[in-house]
ZANU-83000 format. One record per residue (C-alpha): y negated, z negated, x negated; residue number from 1. Coordinates in Angstrom, 2 decimals. Layout:
N
+---------+---------+---------+-----+
:       y :       z :       x :   i :
+---------+---------+---------+-----+
:       Y :       Z :       X : NUM :
...
+---------+---------+---------+-----+
//
This chain:
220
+---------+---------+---------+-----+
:       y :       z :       x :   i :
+---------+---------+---------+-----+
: -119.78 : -137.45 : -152.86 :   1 :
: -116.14 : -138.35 : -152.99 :   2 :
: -113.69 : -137.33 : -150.48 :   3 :
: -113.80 : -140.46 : -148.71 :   4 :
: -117.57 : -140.31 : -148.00 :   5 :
: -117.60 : -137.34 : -147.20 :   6 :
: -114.94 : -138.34 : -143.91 :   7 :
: -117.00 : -141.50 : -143.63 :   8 :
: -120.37 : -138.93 : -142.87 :   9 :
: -118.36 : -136.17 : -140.91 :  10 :
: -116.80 : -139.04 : -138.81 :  11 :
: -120.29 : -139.97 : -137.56 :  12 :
: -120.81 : -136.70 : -135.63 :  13 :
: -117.11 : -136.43 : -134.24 :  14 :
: -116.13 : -138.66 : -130.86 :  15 :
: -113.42 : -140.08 : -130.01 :  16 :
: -111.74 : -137.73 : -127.59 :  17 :
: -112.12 : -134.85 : -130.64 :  18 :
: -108.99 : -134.85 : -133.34 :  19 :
: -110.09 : -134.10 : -136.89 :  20 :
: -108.13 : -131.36 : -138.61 :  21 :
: -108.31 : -132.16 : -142.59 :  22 :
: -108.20 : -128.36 : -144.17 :  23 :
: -106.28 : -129.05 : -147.27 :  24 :
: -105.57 : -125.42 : -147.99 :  25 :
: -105.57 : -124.78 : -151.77 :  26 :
: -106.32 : -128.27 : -152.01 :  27 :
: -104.12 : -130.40 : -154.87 :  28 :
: -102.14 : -133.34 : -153.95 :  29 :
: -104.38 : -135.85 : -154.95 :  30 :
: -107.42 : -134.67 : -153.07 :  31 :
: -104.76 : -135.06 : -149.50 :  32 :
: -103.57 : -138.30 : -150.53 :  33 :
: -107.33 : -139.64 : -150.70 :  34 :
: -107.67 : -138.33 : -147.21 :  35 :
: -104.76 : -140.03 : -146.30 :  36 :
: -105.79 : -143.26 : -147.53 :  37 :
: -109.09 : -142.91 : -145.86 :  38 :
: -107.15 : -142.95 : -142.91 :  39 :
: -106.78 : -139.25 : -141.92 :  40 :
: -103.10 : -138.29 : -140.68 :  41 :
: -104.01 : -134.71 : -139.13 :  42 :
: -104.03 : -131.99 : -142.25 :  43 :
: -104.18 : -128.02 : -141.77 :  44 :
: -102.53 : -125.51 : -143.80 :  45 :
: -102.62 : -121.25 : -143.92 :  46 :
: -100.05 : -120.72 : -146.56 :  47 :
:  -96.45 : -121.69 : -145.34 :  48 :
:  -94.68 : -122.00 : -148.96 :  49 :
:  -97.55 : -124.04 : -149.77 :  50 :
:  -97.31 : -126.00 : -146.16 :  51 :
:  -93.09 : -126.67 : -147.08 :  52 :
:  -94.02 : -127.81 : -150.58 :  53 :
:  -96.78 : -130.12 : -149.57 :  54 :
:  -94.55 : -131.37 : -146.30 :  55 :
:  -91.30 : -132.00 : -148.81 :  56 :
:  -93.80 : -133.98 : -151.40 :  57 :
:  -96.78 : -136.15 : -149.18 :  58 :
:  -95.77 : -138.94 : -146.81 :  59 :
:  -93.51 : -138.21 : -143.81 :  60 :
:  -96.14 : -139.36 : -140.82 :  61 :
:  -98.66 : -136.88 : -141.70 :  62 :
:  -98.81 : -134.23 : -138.62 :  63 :
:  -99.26 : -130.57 : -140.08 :  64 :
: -101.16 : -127.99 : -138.63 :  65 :
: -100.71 : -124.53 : -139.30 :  66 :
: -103.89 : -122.91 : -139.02 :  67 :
: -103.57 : -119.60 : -141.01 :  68 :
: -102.18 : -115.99 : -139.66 :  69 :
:  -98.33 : -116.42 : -139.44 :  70 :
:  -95.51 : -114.01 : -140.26 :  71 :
:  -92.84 : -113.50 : -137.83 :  72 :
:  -90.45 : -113.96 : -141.08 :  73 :
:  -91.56 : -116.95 : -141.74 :  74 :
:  -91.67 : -119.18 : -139.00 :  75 :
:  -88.40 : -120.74 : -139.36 :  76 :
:  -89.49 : -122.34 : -142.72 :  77 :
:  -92.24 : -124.70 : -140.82 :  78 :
:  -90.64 : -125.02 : -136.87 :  79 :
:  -88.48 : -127.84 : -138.32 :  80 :
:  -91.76 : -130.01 : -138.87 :  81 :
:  -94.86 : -128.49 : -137.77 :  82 :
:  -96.69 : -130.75 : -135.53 :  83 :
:  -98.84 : -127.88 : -133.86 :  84 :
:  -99.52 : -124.16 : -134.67 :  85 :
: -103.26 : -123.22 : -133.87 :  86 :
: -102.91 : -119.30 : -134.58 :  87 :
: -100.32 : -117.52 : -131.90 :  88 :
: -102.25 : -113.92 : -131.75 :  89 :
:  -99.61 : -111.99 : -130.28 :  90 :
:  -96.69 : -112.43 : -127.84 :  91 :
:  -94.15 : -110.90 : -130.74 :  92 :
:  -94.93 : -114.05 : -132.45 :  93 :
:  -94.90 : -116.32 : -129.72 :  94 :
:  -91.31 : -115.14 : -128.72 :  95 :
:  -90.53 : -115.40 : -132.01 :  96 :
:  -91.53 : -118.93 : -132.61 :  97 :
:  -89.79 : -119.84 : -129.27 :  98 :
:  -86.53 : -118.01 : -130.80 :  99 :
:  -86.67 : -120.05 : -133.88 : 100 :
:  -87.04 : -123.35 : -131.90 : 101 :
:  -84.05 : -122.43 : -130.14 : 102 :
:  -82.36 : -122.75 : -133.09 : 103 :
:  -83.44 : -126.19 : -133.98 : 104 :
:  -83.03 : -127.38 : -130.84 : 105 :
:  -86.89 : -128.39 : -130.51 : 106 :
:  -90.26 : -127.40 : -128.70 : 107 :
:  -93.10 : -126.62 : -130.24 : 108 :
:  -96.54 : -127.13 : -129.55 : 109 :
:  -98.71 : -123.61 : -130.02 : 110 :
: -101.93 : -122.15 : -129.43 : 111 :
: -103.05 : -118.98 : -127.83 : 112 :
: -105.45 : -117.22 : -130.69 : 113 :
: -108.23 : -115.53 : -128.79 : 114 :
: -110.63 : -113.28 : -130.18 : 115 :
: -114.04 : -114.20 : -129.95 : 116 :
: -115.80 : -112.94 : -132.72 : 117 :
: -117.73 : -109.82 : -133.79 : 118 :
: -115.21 : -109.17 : -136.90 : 119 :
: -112.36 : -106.62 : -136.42 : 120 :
: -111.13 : -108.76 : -139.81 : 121 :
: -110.17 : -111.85 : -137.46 : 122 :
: -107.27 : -112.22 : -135.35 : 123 :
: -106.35 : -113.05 : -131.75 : 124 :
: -105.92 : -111.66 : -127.94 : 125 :
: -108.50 : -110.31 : -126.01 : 126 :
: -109.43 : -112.24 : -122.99 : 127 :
: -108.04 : -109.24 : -120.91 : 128 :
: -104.87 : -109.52 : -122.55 : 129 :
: -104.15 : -113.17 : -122.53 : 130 :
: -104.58 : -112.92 : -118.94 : 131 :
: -102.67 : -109.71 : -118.51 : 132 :
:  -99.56 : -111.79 : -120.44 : 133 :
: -100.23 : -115.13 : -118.78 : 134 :
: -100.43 : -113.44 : -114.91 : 135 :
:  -96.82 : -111.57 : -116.00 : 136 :
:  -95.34 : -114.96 : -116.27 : 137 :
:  -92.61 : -114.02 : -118.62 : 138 :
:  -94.27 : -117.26 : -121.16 : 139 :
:  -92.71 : -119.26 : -118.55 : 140 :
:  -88.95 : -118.30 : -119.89 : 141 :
:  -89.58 : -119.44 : -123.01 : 142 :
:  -87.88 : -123.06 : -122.71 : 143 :
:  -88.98 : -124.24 : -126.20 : 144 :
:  -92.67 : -123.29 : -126.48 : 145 :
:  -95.37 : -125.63 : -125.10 : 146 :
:  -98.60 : -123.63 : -124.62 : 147 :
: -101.12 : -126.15 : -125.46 : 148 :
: -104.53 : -124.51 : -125.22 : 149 :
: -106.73 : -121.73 : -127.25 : 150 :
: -107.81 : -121.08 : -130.63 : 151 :
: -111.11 : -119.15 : -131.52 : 152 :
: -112.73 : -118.75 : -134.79 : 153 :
: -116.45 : -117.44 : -133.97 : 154 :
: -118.52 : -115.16 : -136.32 : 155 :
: -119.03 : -115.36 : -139.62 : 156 :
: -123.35 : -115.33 : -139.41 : 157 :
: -126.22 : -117.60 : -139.71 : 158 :
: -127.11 : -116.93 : -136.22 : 159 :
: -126.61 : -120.38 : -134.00 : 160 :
: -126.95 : -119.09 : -130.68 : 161 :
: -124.61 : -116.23 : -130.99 : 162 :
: -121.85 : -118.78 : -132.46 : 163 :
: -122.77 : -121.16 : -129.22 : 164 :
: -122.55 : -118.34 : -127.13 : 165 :
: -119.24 : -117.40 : -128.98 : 166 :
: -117.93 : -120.74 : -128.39 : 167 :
: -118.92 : -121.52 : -124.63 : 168 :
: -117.51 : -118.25 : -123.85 : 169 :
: -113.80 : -119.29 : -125.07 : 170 :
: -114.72 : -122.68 : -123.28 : 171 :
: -115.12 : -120.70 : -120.05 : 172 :
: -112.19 : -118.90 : -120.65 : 173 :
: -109.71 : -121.68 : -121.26 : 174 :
: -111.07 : -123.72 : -117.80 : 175 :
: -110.44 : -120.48 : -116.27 : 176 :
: -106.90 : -120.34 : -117.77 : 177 :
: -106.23 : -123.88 : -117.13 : 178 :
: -106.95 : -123.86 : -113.23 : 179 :
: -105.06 : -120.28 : -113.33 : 180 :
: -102.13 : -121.24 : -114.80 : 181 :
: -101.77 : -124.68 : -116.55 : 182 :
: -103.19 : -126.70 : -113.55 : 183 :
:  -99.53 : -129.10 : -112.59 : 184 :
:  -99.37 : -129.28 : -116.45 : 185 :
: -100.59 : -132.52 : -118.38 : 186 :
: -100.10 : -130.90 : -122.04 : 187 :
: -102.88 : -127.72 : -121.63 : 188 :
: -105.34 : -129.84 : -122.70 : 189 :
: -106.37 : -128.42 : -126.73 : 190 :
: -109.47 : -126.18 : -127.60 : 191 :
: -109.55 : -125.40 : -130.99 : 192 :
: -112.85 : -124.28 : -132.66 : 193 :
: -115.51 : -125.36 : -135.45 : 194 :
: -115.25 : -125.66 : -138.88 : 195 :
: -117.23 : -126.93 : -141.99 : 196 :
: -120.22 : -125.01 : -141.11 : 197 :
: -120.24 : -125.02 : -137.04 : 198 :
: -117.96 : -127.62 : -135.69 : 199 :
: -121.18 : -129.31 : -134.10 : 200 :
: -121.91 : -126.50 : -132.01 : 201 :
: -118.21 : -126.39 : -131.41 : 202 :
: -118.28 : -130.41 : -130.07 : 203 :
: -121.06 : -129.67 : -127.93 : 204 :
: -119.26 : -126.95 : -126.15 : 205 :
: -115.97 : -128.49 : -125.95 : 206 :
: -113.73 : -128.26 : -128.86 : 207 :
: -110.84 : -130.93 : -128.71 : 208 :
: -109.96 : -130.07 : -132.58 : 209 :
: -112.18 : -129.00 : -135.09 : 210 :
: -110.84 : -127.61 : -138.50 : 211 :
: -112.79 : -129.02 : -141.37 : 212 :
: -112.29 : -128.08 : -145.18 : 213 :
: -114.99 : -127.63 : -147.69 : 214 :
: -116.96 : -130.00 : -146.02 : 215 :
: -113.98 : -132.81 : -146.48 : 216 :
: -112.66 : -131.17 : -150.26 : 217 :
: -115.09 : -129.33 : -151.49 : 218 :
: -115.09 : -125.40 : -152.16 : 219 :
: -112.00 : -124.10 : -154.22 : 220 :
+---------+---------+---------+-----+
//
């Protein structure tokens, strides 16, 4: 199927109140624009030379995610136009990013990566220390970050009900830092999770963004 159908059939099993991250990672040019004209404006990238290239080349209104692991060194290459950054694992890189921001006079939207998954390969805070760092309160100095929600990627494995149970765990965590900490706020309101192969499972326990690649491109 073409690019376009396959949005057309993933559309059928994402509501309204759930944003659609396009993973155009490794993807060419042409492949984005078809996306684009099918009406997609959300796309997610890992790579940030390839993220600047794409951003400097494709049309202006498209929001960019940046879903990969970031380097501290190079964060002031995508703070001028990033729309939202889904993958904040540690505070180094959170003060970072709010450092950068500083400098171009702009807040950005972030994520708090937690890690959910039985891999020591993925990234992310424990629950214990996100709410060590949030309960310190020192996040609350930094002026030009905007703490939007959580990020979890769950296991890599065939098994369903360990990736639900992966999933409604973060779920439980971010109501429990929402109410904790976020509760006056009207912009704590993201829960990324799910990709090609689970964001289903991710819907049904309360993902607000699901990040969606080979499903949408194709495998590269």
């Amino acid at each position: 199927m073409s690019i376009t159908q396959n949005i057309t059939n993933i559309r059928t099993h994402i509501p309204s109140n759930v944003r659609l991250v396009c993973v155009s990672k490794f993807h060419p040019h042409e492949s984005i624009i078809e996306a684009y004209q099918a009406g997609e404006r959300i796309f997610g990238e890992s790579k940030v030379q390839e993220l600047c290239e794409k951003y400097e080349s494709l049309p202006k209104d498209i929001d960019w995610h940046f879903i990969g692991h970031l380097q501290t060194n190079k964060i002031r290459f995508i703070v001028p136009f990033v729309s939202l950054i889904h993958g904040v694992d540690s505070v180094k890189l959170l003060e970072e990013i709010n450092k950068q921001a500083i400098k171009e006079a702009k807040i950005v939207n972030c994520l708090l990566q937690v890690h959910i998954a039985q891999e020591e390969t993925k990234f992310g805070f424990s629950e214990s220390e996100l709410l060590e760092y949030l309960s310190i309160g020192k996040w609350k100095d930094l002026e030009n970050i905007r703490i939007c929600g959580l990020m979890g990627m769950a296991t890599f494995t065939d098994n369903r009900e360990q990736i639900q149970k992966e999933f409604s765990g973060l779920k439980t965590l971010f109501d429990k830092v929402k109410l904790s900490f976020f509760d006056t706020s009207n912009y704590f309101t993201e829960l990324s999770m799910g990709m090609s192969d689970d964001f289903r499972l991710a819907i049904a326990q309360g993902s607000t963004l699901v990040r969606v690649g080979s499903s949408i491109f194709g495998q590269r």
